[in-house]
N, C-alpha and C positions, 0 to 999 in steps of 0.2 A: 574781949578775949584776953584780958589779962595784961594788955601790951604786947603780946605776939603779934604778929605781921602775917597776914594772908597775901600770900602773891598769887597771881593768878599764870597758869602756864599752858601753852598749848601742844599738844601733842597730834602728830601729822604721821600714820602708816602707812607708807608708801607701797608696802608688799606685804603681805598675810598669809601665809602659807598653812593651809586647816585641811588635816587629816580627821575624814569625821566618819564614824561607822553608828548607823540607825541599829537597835537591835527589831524594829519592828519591820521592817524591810531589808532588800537584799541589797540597799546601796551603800557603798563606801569606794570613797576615794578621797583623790586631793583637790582642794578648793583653793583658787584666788580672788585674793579681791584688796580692798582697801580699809583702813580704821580711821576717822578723823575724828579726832573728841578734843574739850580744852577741861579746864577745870581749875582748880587750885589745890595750895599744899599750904599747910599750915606746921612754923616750925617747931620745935620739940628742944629746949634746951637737956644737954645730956654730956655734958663736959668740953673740956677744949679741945679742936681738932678734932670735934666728932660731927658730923652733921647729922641730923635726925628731922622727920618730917611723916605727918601725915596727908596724903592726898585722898581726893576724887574729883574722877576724870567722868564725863559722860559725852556721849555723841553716837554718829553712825556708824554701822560696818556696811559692808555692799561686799559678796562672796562672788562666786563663779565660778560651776565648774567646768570642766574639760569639753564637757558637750554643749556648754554654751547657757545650762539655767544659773538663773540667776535670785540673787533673796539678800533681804534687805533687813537688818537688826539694828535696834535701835541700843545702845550697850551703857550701863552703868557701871563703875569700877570704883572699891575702896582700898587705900593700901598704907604699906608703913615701909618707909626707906629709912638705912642706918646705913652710913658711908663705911662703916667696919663690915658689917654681917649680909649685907644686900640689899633687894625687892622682894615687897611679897605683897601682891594684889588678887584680891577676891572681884570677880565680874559676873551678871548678868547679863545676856543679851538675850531682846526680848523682841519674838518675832514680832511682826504690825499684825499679826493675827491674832495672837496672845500667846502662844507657846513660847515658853524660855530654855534657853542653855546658859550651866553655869560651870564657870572656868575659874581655877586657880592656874595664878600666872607668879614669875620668879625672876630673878635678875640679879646679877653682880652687882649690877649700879644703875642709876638710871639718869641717861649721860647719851647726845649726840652718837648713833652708830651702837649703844650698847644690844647685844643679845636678848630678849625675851622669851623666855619659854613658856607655858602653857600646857594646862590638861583638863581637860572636859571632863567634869566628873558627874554632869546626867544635865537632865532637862524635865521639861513636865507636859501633858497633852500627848500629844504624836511625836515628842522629842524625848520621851523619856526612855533611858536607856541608851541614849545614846554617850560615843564617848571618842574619845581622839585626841589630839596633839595639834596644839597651834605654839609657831615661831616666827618671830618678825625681830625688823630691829628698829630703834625708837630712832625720832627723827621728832626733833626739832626744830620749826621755822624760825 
């Protein structure tokens, strides 16, 4: 890799807050559950005082709604962090049945406590069309 340095990092969601509306059924509401993924970032020289970096993250999600069902996604994530302009991560979560949903996710920083937001912009099989709003805040072990 050139002399770049791979570090490897883990990331730990402790709360998942997923607003998901089906277009092909009458359900929607709010989801909780948990994100645990680890992965690595690999860094990006881009001048001084800047930090820059590419990651991907992979791991579980585990959701739950208010009535108590529950679903399990297996999730992959690519992104690009620049400590001037933010986060911006692209994900997959892929039900253990096959149906995926995919989410663009965004962030000032990605930093202990930082903000993430999220939008579901569709899925595929019996997920398709769906769409909603996920926010959480990163947490690092």
């Amino acid at each position: 890799m050139n002399g770049s340095l791979v570090l490897r990092i883990v990331v730990c969601v402790v709360l998942l807050l997923v607003s998901l509306t089906e277009s092909h059924a009458a359900e929607s509401g709010e989801f909780k559950g948990g994100w645990i993924a680890n992965g690595t970032r690999a860094p990006f020289p881009f001048g001084d005082g800047r930090q820059v970096f590419t990651f991907k993250l992979a791991g579980h999600v585990n959701l739950q709604t208010v009535l108590g069902k529950k679903k399990d996604y297996w999730s992959e994530c690519v992104g690009f962090a620049d400590s001037v302009t933010g986060v911006v991560g692209r994900c997959v979560w892929k039900d253990l049945a096959g149906p995926e949903i995919y989410i663009m996710l965004q962030s000032n920083q990605l930093q202990q406590g930082s903000l993430v937001t999220g939008t579901i912009v569709g899925g595929t099989g019996p997920l398709a069309g769906i769409s909603g709003d996920v926010s959480f805040n990163w947490s690092i072990p």
